[in-house]
SELUM-990255 format. One record per residue (C-alpha): residue in one letter; y, z, x. Coordinates in Angstrom, 2 decimals. Layout:
<sites>
 aa       Y       Z       X
  A       Y       Z       X
...
</sites>
This chain:
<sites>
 aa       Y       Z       X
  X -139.83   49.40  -95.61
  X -137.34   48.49  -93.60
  X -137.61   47.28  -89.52
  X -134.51   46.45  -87.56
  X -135.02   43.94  -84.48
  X -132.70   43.90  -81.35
  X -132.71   41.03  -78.79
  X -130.84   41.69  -75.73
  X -128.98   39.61  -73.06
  X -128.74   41.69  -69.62
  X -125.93   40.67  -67.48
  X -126.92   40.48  -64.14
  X -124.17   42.83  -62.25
  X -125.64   45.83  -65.18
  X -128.06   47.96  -65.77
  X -131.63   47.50  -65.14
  X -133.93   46.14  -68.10
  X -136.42   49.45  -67.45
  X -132.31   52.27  -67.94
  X -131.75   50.28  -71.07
  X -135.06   50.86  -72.33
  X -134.44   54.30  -71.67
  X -131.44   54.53  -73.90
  X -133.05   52.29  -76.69
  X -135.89   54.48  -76.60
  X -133.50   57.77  -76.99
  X -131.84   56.04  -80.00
  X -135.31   55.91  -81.96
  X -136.26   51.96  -80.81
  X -140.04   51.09  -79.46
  X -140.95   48.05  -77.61
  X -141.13   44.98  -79.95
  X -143.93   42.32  -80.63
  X -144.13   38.59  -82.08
  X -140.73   37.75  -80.35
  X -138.27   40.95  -80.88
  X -137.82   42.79  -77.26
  X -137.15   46.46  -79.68
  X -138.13   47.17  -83.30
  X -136.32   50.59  -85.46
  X -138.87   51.20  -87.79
  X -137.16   53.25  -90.64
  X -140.38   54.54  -92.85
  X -138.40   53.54  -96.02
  X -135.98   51.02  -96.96
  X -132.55   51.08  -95.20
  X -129.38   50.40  -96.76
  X -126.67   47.89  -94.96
  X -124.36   50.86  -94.36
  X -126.96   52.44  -92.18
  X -128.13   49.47  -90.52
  X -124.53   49.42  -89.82
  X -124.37   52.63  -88.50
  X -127.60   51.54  -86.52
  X -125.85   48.80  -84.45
  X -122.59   51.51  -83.92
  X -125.04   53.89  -82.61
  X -126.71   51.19  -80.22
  X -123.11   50.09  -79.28
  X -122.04   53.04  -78.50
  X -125.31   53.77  -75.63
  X -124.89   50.41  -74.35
  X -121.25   50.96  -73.43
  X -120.79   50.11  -69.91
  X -124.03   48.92  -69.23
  X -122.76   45.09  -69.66
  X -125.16   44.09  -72.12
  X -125.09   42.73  -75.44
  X -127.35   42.49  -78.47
  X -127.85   40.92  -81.72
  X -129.73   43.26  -84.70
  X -131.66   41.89  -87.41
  X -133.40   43.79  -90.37
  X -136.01   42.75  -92.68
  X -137.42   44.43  -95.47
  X -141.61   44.50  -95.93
</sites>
């Protein structure tokens, strides 16, 4: 099964930590645990073209906010 991680850096002249949640919560996301601020759990195993299309469909609800992330998946 695959779970995709997202760490974020806020910029402090963005959006609030609580309106990104928001959006990361609309895009599927739940708050994180053992170090990870958002986990994607997928139910099943994920392929790279949709964790791609994961991190175009984060990038694309971020825009504007001025903040960036970094995605990692693993595979239980």
């Amino acid at each position: 099964m695959t779970q995709t991680f997202l760490l974020l850096q806020l910029d402090s002249e963005g959006s609030s930590y609580s309106e990104i949640a928001e959006i990361l919560e609309s895009v599927g996301f739940r708050t994180g645990a053992e170090g990870h601020e958002f986990v994607y759990d997928w139910g099943r195993r994920a392929s790279v073209r949709e964790t791609l299309e994961l991190a175009d469909r984060i990038q694309a609800a971020l825009k504007g906010s001025r903040v960036s992330f970094r995605i990692e998946s693993t595979e239980d």
